[in-house]
C-alpha positions as CSV (number, residue, x, y, z in Angstrom):
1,X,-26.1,-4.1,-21.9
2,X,-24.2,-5.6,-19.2
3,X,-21.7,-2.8,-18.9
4,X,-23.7,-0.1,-18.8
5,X,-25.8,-2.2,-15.9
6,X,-22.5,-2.5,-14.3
7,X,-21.6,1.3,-14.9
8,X,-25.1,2.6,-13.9
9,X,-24.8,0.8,-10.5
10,X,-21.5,1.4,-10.0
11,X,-22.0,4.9,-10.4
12,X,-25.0,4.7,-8.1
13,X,-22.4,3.4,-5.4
14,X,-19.8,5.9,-6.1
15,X,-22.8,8.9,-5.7
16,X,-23.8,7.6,-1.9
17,X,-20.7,7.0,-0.4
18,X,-19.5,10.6,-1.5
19,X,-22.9,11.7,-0.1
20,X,-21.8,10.1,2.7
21,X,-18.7,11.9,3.5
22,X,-19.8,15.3,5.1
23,X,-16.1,16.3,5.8
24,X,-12.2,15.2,6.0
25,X,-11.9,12.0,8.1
26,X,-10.0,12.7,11.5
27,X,-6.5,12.3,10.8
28,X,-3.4,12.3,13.5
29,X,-3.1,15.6,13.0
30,X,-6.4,16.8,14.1
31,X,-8.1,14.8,16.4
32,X,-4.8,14.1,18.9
33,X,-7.1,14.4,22.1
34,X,-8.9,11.3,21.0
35,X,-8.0,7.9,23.1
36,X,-8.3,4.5,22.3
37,X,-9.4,2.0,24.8
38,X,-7.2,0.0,26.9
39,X,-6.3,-3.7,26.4
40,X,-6.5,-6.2,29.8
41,X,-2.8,-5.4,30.2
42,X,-2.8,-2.0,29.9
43,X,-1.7,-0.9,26.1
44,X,-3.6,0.9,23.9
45,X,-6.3,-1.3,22.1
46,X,-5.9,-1.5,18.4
47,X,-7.0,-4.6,17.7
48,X,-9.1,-5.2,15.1
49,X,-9.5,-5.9,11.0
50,X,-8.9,-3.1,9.1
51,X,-9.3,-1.8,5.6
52,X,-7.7,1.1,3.7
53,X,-10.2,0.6,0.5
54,X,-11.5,3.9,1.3
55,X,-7.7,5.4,0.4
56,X,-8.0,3.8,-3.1
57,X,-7.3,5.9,-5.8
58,X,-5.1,8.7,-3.7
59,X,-1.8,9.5,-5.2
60,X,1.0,9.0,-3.4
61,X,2.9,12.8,-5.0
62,X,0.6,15.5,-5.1
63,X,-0.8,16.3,-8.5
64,X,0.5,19.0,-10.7
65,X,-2.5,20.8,-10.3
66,X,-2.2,21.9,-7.0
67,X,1.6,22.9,-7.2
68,X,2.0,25.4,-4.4
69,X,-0.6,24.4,-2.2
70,X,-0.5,22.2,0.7
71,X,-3.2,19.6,2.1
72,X,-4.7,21.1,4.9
73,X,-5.0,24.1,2.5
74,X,-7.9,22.6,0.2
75,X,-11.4,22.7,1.1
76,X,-14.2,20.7,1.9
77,X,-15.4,21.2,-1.2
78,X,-12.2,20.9,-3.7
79,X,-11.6,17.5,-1.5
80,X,-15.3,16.7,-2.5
81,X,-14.8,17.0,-6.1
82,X,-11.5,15.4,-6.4
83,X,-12.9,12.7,-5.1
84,X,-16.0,12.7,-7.2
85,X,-13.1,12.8,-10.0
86,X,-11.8,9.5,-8.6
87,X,-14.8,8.1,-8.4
88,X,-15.9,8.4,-11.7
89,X,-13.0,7.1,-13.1
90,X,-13.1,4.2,-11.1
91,X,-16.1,3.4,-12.4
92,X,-15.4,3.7,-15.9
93,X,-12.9,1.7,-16.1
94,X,-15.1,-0.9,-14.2
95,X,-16.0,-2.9,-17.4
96,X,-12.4,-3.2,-18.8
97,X,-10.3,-4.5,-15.7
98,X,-9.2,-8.0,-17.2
99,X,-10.7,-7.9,-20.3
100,X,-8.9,-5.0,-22.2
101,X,-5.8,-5.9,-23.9
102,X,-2.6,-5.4,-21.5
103,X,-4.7,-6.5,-18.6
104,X,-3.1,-7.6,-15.5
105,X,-2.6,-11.5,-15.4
106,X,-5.1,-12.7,-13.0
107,X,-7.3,-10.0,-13.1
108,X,-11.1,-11.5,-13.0
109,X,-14.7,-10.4,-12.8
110,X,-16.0,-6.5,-11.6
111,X,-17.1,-8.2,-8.4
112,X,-14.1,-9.4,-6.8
113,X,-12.9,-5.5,-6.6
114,X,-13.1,-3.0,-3.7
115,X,-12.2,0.4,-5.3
116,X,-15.5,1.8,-6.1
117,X,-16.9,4.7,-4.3
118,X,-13.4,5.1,-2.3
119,X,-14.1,8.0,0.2
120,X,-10.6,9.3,0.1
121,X,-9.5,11.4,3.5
122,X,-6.8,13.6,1.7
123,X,-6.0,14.2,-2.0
124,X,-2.6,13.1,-1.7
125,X,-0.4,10.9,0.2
126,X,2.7,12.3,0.8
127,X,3.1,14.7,4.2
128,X,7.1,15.3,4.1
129,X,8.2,16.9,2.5
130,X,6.1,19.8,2.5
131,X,5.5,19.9,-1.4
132,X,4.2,16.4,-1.2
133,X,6.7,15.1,-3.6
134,X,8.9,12.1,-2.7
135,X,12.6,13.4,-3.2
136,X,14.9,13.2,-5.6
137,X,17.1,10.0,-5.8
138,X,20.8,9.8,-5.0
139,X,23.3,8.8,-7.9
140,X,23.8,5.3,-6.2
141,X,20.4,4.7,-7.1
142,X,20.2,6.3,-10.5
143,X,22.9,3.8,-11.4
144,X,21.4,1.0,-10.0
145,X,18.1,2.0,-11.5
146,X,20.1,2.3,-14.8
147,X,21.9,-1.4,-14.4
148,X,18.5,-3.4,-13.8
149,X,16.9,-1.3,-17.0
150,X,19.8,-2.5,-19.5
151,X,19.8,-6.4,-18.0
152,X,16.4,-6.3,-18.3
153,X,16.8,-5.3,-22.0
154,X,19.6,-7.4,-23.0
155,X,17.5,-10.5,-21.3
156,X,13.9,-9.7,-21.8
157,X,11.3,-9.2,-19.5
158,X,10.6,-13.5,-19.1
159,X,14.0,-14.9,-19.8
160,X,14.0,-16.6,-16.1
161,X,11.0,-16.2,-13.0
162,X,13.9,-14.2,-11.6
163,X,12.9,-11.4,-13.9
164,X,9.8,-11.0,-12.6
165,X,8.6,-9.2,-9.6
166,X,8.4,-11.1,-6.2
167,X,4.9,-10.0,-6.2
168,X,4.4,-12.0,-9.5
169,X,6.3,-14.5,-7.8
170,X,3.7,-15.0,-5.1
171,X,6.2,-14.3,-2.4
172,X,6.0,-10.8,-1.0
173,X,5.0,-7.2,-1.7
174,X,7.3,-6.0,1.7
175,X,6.0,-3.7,3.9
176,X,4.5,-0.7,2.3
177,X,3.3,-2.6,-0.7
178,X,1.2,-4.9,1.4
179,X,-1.1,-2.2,3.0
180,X,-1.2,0.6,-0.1
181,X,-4.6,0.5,-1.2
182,X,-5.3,-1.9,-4.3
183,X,-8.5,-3.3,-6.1
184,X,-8.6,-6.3,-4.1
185,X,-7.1,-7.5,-1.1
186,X,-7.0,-4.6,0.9
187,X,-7.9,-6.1,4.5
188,X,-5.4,-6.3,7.9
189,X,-5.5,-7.5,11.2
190,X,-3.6,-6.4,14.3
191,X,-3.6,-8.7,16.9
192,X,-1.7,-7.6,20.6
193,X,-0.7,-9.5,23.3
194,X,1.8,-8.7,26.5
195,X,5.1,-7.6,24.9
196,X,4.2,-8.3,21.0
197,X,2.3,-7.1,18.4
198,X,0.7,-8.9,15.2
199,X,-0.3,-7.4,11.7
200,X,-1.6,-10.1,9.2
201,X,-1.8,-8.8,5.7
202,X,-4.7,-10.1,3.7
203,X,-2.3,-9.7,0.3
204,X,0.3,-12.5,0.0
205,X,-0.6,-13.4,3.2
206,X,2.2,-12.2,5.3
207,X,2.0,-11.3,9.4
208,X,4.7,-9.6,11.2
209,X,5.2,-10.2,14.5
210,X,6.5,-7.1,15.9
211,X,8.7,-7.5,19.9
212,X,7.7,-4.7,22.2
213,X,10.0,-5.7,25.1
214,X,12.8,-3.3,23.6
215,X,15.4,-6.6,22.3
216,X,17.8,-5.1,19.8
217,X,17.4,-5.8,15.5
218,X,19.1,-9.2,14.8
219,X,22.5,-8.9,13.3
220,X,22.7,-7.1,9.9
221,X,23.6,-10.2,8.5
222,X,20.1,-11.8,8.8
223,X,18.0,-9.9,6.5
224,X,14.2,-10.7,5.0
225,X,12.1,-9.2,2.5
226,X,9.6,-7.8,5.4
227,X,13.0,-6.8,7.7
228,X,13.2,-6.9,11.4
229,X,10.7,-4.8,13.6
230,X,10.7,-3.6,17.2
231,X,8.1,-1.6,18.5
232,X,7.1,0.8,21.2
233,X,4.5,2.8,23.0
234,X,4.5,6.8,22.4
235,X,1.4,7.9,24.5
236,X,-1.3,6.0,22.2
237,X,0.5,5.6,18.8
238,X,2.3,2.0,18.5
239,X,6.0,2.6,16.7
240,X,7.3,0.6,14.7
241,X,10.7,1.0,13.5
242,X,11.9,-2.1,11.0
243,X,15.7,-2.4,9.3
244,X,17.6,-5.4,8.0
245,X,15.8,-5.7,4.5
246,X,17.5,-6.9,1.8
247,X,17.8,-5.0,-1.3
248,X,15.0,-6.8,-3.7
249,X,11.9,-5.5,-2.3
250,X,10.8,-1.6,-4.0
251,X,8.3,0.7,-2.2
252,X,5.4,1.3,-4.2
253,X,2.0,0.1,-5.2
254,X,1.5,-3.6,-5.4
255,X,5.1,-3.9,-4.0
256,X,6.5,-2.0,-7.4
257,X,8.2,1.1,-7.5
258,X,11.4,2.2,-6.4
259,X,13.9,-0.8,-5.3
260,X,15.1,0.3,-1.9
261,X,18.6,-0.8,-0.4
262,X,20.0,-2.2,2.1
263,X,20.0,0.6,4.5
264,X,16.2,0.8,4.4
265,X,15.1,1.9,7.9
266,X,11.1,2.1,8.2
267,X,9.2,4.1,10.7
268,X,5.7,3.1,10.9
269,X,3.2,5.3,13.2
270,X,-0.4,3.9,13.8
271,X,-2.2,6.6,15.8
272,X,-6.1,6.0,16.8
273,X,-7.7,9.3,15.9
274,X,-11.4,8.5,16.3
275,X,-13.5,5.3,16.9
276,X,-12.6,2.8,14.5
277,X,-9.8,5.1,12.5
278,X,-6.0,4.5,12.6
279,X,-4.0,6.5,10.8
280,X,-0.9,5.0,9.6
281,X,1.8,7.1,9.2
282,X,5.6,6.5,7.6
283,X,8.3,8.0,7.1
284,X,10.7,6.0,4.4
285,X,14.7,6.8,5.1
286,X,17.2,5.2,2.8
287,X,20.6,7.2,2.4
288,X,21.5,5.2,-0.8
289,X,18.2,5.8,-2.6
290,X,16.5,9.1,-1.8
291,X,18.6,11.9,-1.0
292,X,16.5,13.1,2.0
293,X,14.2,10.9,4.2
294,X,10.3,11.3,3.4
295,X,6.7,10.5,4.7
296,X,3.6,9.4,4.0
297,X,-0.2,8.7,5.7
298,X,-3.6,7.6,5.2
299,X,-6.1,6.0,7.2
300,X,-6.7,2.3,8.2
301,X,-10.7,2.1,9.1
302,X,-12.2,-1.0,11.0
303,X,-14.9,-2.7,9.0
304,X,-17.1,-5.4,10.5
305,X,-18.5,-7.0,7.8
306,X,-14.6,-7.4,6.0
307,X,-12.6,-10.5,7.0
308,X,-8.8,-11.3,6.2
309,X,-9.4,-13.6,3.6
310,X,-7.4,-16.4,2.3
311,X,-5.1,-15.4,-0.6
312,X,-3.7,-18.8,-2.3
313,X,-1.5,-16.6,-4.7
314,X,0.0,-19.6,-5.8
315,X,-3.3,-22.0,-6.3
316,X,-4.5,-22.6,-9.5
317,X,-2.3,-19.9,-10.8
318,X,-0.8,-20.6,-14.0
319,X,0.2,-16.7,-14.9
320,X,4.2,-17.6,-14.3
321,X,4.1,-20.6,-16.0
322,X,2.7,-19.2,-19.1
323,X,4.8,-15.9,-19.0
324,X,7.7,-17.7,-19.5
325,X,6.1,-20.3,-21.8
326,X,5.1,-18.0,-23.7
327,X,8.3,-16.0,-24.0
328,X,10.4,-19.6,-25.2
329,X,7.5,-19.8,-27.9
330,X,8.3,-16.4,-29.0
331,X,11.9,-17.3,-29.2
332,X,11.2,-20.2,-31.2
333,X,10.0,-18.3,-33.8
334,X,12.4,-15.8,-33.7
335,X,11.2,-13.1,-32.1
């Protein structure tokens, strides 16, 4: 009875926010004549908490279904029913998150989640290029890919904390994993002051403070998960161009996905395109892991009942400990 409670509400959610949503949300692309107030100082004013919950469920390729077609090429109405689509599914899979078998580690009641009744402003992520599918990757990174596969067989998925994912490892999602939409967590704040800019991510609990007095990157040699940033004004849009990663962060979802290298340089576009609406916009370009460079958008919208809350990835948790417990008790009996 619960879950069909759950369900029936959830799907009541889902029902008014698509109700909601008249039209495609204002994107860079379509509302460039719209300007953002000033700060004291004279810069654009983005400042603000953010949330991208509303992106949740978007997929970052487009979906075979719509081979041939581009975004701005879909309707109001074939928009409106994918995301009724997503919608849906969101909701029934509402009852199962934590409690089915395979669940993710840490995942806890329907209520701590932020997913439902996502309003989506485009049925796909990917802008460039054109076919909205992230390009193919070089042969450096095919063998790489193909080396971490066959350690990862030979010693297991728990044979050290090492061979788990930083994220796992409470320490970092990097850049792109820390504002793609989740179920949980999903809140930012940029924070600007003369010369320097602030994001503070409300997963893993990272901020990046970003020089806008046009210094040069720090020396190759000095390299961090998040990298080095320097930004700049173009009209309204703050850039944000960020090298010197290292080489064990991936771009994807929940800081998954593709391990980028070294050569990583990020170009991060956040454009005000209506009151309250940013659109962040970036273009990934890594010679030794995609063969061309490639972008991607969706919008960041201010929320003034959402706060940056606290995210003590490492209190109380006891999902590390017990992987690799878990995995010595298997080897124990021989498994």
């Amino acid at each position: 009875m619960k879950t069909i409670i759950v369900a029936v509400s959830l799907a009541s959610l889902a029902a008014a926010g698509l109700a909601a949503q008249d039209k495609k949300p204002a994107t860079a692309g379509n509302a460039r004549s719209y300007a953002p107030g000033k700060t004291a100082w004279g810069d654009p004013n983005l400042q603000g908490i953010y949330t991208d919950k509303d992106e949740n469920g978007i997929p970052l390729e487009r979906p075979s279904q719509f081979e041939g077609k581009r975004a701005e090429e879909l309707d109001d109405s074939e928009l409106a029913d994918i995301i009724r689509e997503r919608q849906a599914r969101a909701v029934t899979t509402a009852a199962t998150i934590g409690g089915a078998a395979g669940a993710d580690t840490g995942a806890g009641p329907v209520h701590w989640y932020e997913h439902y009744g996502a309003k989506n402003s485009r049925p796909w992520l990917v802008i460039d290029p054109a076919d909205g599918r992230i390009p193919a990757l070089t042969p450096a990174a095919q063998q790489r890919a193909a080396a971490r596969a066959a350690a990862r067989s030979v010693r297991g998925p728990a044979d050290s904390y090492d061979d788990r994912s930083l994220y796992d490892q409470c320490i970092t999602r990097g850049v792109i994993g820390s504002m793609l939409p989740v179920i949980y967590g999903n809140s930012f704040q940029i924070v600007q002051a003369p010369g320097v800019v602030a994001i503070r991510y409300e997963m893993i609990h990272e901020t990046r403070i970003i020089p806008m007095d046009g210094r040069p990157h720090v020396p190759s040699k000095l390299r961090s998960y998040m990298g080095d940033p320097r930004g700049r004004w173009e009209g309204n849009t703050l850039v944000v161009e960020t090298t010197n990663f290292t080489d064990r962060t991936a771009v994807g979802i929940n800081g998954n996905g593709t391990f980028n290298s070294e050569a990583l340089r990020l170009t991060e576009r956040f454009t005000a395109v209506s009151p309250g609406v940013v659109e962040w916009r970036v273009t990934v370009d890594d010679p030794l892991t995609w063969t061309q460079p490639w972008s991607f958008a969706l919008n960041l919208t201010k929320d003034p009942t959402q706060d940056v809350f606290e995210y003590a990835c490492h209190e109380g948790n006891y999902a590390m400990k017990n992987i690799l417990s878990a995995a010595r008790a298997e080897e124990r009996q021989g498994r």
